[in-house]
mmCIF file of the C-alpha atoms, coordinates in Angstrom:
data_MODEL
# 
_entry.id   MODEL 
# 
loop_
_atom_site.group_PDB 
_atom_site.id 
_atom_site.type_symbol 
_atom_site.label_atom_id 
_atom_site.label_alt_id 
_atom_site.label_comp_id 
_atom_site.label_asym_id 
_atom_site.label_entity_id 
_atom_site.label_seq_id 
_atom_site.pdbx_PDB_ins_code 
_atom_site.Cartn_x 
_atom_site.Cartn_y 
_atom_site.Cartn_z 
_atom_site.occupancy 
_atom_site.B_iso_or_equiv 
_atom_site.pdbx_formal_charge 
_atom_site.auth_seq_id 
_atom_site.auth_comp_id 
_atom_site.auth_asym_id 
_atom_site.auth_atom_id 
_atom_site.pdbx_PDB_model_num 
ATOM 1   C CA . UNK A 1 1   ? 0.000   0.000   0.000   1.00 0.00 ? 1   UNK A CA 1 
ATOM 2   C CA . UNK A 1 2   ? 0.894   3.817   -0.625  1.00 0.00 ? 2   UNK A CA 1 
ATOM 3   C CA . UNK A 1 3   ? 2.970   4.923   2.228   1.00 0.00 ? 3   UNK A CA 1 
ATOM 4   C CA . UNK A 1 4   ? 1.287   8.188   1.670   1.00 0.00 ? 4   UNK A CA 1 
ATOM 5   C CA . UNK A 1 5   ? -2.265  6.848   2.175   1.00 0.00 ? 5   UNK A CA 1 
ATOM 6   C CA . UNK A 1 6   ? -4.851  8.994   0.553   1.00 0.00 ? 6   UNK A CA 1 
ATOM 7   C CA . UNK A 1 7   ? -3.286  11.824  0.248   1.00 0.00 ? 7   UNK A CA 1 
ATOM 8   C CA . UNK A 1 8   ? -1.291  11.925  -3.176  1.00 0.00 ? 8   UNK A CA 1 
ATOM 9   C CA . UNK A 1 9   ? -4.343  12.382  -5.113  1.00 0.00 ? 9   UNK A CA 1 
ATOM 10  C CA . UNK A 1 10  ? -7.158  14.405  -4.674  1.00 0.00 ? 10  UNK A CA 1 
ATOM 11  C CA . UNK A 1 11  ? -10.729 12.371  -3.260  1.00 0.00 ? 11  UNK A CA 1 
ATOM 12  C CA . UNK A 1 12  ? -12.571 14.322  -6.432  1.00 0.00 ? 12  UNK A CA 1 
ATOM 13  C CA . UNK A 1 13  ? -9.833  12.951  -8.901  1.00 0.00 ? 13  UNK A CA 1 
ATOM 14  C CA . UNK A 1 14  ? -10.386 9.151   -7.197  1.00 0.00 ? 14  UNK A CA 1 
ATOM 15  C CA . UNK A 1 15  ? -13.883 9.145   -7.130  1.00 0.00 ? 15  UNK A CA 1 
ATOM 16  C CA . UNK A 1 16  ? -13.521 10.537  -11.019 1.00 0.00 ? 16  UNK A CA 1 
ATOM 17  C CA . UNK A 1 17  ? -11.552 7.443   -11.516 1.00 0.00 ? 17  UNK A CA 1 
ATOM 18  C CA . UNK A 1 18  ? -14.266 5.280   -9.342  1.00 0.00 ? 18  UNK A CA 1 
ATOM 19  C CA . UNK A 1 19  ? -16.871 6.125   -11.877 1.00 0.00 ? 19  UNK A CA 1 
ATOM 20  C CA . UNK A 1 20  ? -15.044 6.052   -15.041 1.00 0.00 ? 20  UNK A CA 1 
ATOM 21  C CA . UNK A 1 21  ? -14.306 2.255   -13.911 1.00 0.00 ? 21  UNK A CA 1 
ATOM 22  C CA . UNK A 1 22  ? -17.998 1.418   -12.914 1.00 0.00 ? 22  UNK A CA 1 
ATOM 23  C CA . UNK A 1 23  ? -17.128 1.782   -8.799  1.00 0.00 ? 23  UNK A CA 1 
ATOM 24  C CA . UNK A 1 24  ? -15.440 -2.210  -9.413  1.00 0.00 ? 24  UNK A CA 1 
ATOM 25  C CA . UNK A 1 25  ? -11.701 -3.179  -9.475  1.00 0.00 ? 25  UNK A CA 1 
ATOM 26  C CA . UNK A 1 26  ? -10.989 -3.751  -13.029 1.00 0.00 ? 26  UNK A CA 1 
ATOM 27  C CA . UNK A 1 27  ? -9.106  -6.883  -12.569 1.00 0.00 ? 27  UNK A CA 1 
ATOM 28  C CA . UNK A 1 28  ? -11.843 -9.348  -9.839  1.00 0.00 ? 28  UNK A CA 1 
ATOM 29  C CA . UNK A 1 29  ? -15.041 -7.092  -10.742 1.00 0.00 ? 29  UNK A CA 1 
ATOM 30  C CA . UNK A 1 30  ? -15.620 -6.385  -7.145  1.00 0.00 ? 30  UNK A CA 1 
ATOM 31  C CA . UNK A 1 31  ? -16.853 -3.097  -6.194  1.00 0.00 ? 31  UNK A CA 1 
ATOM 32  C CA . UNK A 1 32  ? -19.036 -1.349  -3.532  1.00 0.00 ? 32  UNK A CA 1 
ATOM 33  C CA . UNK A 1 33  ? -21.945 -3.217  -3.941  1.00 0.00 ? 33  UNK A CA 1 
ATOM 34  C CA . UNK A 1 34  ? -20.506 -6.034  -2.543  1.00 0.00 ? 34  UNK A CA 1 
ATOM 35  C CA . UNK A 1 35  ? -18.558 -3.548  0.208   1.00 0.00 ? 35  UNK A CA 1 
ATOM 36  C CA . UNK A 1 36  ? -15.284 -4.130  -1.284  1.00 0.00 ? 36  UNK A CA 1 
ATOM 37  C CA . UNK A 1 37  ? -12.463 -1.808  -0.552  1.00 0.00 ? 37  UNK A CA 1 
ATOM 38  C CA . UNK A 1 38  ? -11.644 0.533   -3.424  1.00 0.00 ? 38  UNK A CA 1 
ATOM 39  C CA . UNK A 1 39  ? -8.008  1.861   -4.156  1.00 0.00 ? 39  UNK A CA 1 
ATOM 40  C CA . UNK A 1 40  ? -6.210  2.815   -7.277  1.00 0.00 ? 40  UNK A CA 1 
ATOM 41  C CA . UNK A 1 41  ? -3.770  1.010   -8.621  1.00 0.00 ? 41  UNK A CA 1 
ATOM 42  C CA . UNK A 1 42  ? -0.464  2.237   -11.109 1.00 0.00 ? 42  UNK A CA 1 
ATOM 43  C CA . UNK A 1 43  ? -0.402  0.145   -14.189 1.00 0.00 ? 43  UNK A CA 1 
ATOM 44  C CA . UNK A 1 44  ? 2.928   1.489   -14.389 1.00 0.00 ? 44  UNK A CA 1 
ATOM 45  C CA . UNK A 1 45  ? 4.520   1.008   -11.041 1.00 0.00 ? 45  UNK A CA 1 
ATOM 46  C CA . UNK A 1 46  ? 5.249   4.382   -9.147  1.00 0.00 ? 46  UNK A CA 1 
ATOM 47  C CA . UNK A 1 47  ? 8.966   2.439   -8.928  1.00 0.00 ? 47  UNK A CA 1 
ATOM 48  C CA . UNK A 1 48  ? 9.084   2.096   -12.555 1.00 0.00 ? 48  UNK A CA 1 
ATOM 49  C CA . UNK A 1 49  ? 8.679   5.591   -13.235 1.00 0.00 ? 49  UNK A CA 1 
ATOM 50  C CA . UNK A 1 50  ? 4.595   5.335   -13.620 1.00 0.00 ? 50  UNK A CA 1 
ATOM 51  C CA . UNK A 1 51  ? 3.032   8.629   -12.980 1.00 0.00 ? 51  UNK A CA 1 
ATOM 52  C CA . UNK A 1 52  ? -0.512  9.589   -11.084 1.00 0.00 ? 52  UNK A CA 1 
ATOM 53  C CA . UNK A 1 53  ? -1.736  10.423  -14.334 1.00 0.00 ? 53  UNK A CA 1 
ATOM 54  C CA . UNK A 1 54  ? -5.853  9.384   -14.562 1.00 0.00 ? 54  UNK A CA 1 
ATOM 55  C CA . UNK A 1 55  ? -4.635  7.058   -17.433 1.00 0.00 ? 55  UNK A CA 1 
ATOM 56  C CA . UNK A 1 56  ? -1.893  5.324   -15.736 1.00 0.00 ? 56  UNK A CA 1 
ATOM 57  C CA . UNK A 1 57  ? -4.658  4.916   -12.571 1.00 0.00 ? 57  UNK A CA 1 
ATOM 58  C CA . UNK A 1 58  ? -7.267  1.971   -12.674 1.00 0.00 ? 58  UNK A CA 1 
ATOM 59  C CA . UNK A 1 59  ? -9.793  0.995   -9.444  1.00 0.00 ? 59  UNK A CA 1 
ATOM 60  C CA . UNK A 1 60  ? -8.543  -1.744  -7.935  1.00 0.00 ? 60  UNK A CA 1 
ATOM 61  C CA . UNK A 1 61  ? -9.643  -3.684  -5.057  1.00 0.00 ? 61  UNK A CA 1 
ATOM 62  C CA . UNK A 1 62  ? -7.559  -3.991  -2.001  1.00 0.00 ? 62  UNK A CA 1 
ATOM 63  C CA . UNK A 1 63  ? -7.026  -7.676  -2.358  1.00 0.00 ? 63  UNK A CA 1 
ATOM 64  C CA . UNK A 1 64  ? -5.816  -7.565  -5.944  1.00 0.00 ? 64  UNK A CA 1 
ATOM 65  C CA . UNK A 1 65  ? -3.660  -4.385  -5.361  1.00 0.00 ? 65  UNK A CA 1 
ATOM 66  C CA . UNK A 1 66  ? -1.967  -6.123  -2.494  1.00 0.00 ? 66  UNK A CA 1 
ATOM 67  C CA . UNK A 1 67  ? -1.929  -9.374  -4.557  1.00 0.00 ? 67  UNK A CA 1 
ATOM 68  C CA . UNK A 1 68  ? -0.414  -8.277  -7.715  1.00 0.00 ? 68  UNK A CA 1 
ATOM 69  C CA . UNK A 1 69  ? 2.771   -6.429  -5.960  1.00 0.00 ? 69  UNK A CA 1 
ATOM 70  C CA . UNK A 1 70  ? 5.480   -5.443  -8.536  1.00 0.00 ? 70  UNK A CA 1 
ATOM 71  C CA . UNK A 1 71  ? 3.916   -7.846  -11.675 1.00 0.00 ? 71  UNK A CA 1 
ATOM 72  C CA . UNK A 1 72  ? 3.506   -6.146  -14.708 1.00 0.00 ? 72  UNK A CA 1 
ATOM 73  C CA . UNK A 1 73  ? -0.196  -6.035  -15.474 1.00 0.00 ? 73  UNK A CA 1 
ATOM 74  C CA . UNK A 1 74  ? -0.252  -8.468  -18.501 1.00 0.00 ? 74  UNK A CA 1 
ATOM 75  C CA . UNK A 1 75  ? 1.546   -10.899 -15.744 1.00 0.00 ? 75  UNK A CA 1 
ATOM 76  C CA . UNK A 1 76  ? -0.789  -10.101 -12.607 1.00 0.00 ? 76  UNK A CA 1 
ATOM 77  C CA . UNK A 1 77  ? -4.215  -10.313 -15.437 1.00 0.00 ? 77  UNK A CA 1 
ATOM 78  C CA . UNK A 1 78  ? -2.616  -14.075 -16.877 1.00 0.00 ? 78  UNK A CA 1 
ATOM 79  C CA . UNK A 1 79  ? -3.319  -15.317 -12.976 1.00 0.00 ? 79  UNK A CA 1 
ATOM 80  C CA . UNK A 1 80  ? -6.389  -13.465 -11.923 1.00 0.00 ? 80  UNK A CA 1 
ATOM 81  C CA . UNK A 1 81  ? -8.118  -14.242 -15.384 1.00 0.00 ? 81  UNK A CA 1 
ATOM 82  C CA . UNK A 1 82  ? -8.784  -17.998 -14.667 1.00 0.00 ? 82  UNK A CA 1 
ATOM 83  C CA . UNK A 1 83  ? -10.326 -17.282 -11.257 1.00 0.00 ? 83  UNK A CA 1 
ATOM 84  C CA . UNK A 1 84  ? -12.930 -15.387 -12.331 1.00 0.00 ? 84  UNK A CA 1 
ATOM 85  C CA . UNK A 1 85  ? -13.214 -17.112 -15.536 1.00 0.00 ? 85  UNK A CA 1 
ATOM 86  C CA . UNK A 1 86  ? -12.712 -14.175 -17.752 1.00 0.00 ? 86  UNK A CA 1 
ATOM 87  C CA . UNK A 1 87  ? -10.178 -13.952 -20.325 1.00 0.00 ? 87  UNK A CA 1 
ATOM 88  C CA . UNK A 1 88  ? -7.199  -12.532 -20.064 1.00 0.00 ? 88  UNK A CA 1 
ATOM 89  C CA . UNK A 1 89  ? -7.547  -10.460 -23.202 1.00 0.00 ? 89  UNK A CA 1 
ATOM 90  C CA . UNK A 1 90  ? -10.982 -9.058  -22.111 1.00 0.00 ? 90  UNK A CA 1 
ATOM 91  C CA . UNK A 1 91  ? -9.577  -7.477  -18.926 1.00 0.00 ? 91  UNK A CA 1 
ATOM 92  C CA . UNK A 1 92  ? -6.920  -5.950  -20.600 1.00 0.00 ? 92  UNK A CA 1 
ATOM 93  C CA . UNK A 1 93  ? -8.760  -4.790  -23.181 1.00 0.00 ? 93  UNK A CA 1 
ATOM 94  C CA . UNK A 1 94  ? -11.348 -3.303  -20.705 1.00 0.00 ? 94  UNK A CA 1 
ATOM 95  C CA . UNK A 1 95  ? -8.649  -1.389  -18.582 1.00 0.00 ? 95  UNK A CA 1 
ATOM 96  C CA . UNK A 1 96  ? -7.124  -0.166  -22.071 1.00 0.00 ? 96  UNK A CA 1 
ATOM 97  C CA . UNK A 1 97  ? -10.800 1.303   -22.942 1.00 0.00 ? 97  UNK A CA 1 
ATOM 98  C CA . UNK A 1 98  ? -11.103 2.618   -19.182 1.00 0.00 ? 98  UNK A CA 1 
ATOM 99  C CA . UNK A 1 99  ? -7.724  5.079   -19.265 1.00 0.00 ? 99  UNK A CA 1 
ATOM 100 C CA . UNK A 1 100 ? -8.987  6.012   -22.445 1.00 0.00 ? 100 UNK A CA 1 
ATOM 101 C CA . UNK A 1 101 ? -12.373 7.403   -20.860 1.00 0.00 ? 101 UNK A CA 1 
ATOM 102 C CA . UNK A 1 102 ? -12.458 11.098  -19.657 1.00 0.00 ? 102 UNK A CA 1 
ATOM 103 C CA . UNK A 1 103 ? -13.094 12.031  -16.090 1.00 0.00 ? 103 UNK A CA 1 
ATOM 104 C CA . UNK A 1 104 ? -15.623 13.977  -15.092 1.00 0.00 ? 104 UNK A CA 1 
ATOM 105 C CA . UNK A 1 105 ? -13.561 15.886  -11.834 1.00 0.00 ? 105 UNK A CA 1 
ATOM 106 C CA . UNK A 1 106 ? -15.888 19.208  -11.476 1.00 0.00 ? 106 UNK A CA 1 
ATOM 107 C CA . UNK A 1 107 ? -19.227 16.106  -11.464 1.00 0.00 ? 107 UNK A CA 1 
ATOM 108 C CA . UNK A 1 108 ? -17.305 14.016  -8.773  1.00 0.00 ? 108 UNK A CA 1 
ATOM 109 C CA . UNK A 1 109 ? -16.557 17.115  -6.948  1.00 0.00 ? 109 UNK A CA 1 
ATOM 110 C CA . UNK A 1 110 ? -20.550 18.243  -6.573  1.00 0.00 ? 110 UNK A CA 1 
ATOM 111 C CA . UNK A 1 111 ? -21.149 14.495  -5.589  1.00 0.00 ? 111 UNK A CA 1 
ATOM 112 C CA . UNK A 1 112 ? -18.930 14.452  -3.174  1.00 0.00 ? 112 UNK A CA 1 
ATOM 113 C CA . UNK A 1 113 ? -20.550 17.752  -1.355  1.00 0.00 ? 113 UNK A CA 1 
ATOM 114 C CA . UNK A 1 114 ? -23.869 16.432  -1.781  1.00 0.00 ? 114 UNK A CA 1 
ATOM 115 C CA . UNK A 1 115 ? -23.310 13.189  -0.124  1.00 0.00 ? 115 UNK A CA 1 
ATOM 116 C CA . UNK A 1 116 ? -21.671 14.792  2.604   1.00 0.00 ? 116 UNK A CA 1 
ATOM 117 C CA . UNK A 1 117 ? -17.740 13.729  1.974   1.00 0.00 ? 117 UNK A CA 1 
ATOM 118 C CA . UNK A 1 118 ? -15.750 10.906  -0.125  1.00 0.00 ? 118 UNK A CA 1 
ATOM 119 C CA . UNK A 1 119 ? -17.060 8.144   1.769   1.00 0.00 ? 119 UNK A CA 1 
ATOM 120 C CA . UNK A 1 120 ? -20.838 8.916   1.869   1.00 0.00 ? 120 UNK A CA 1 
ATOM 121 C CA . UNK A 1 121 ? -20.303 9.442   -2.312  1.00 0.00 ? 121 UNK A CA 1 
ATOM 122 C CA . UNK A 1 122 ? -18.870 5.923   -2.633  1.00 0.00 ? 122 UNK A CA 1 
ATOM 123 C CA . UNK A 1 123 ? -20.354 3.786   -0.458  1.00 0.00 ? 123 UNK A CA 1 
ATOM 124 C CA . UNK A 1 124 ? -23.515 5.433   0.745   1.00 0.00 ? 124 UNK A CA 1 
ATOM 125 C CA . UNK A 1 125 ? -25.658 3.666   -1.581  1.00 0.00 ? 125 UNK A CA 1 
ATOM 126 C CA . UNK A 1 126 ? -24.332 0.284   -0.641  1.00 0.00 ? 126 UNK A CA 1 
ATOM 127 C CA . UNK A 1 127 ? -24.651 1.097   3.031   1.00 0.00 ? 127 UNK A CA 1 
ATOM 128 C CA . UNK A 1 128 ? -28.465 2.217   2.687   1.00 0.00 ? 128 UNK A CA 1 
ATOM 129 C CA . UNK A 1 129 ? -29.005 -1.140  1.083   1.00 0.00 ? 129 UNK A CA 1 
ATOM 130 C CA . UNK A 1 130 ? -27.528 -3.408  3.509   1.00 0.00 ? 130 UNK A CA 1 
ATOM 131 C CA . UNK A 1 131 ? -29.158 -1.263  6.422   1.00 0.00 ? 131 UNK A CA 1 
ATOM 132 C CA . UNK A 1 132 ? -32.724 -2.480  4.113   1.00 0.00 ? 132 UNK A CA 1 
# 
């Protein structure tokens, strides 16, 4: 995990990046419907030189962040793939047409204030239905 927690990138730019990737790690398809913990994950490592850079960012859940370590993605996708029975090919070509996508910052932003902070915009949906 990030040494740095949270705070290298701003919550409207991650929740941005949340929604462009359908609030599910892009790798299992877990997301916040099934109260999965979100964070972002580098395609290109931070230690390879990757940048924070919305397309170099995908959601990831914690399991497969931890999971995949230093692995390139191609690597990390060729053993997640037959878990989940997916192919390997259709993951990567879904998190190729996911960086592609444009964030919409200035809409997470208002979400964010209108739900009351980061947390209430990600997961209060899922909370209100398991409260049901």
């Amino acid at each position: 995990m990030n040494k740095h927690g949270q705070k290298w990138i701003r919550n409207e730019k991650r929740l941005a990046i949340y929604i462009r990737d359908g609030l599910s790690c892009v790798y299992c398809g877990d997301g916040v419907e099934t109260s999965t913990k979100l964070t972002l994950d580098h395609l290109d490592t931070r230690c390879t030189g990757g940048s924070n850079d919305a397309s170099n960012l995908v959601t990831c859940c914690f399991k497969c962040n931890t999971s995949r370590g230093a692995r390139s993605v191609k690597d990390f996708v060729a053993v997640v793939a037959p878990y989940i029975l997916e192919s390997g090919s259709d993951i990567l070509n879904n998190i190729e047409r996911l960086r592609q996508k444009p964030l919409n910052v200035n809409a997470a932003k208002e979400l964010i204030v209108s739900r009351g902070g980061f947390r209430a915009a990600v997961y209060s949906n899922t909370e209100s239905e398991v409260e049901r």
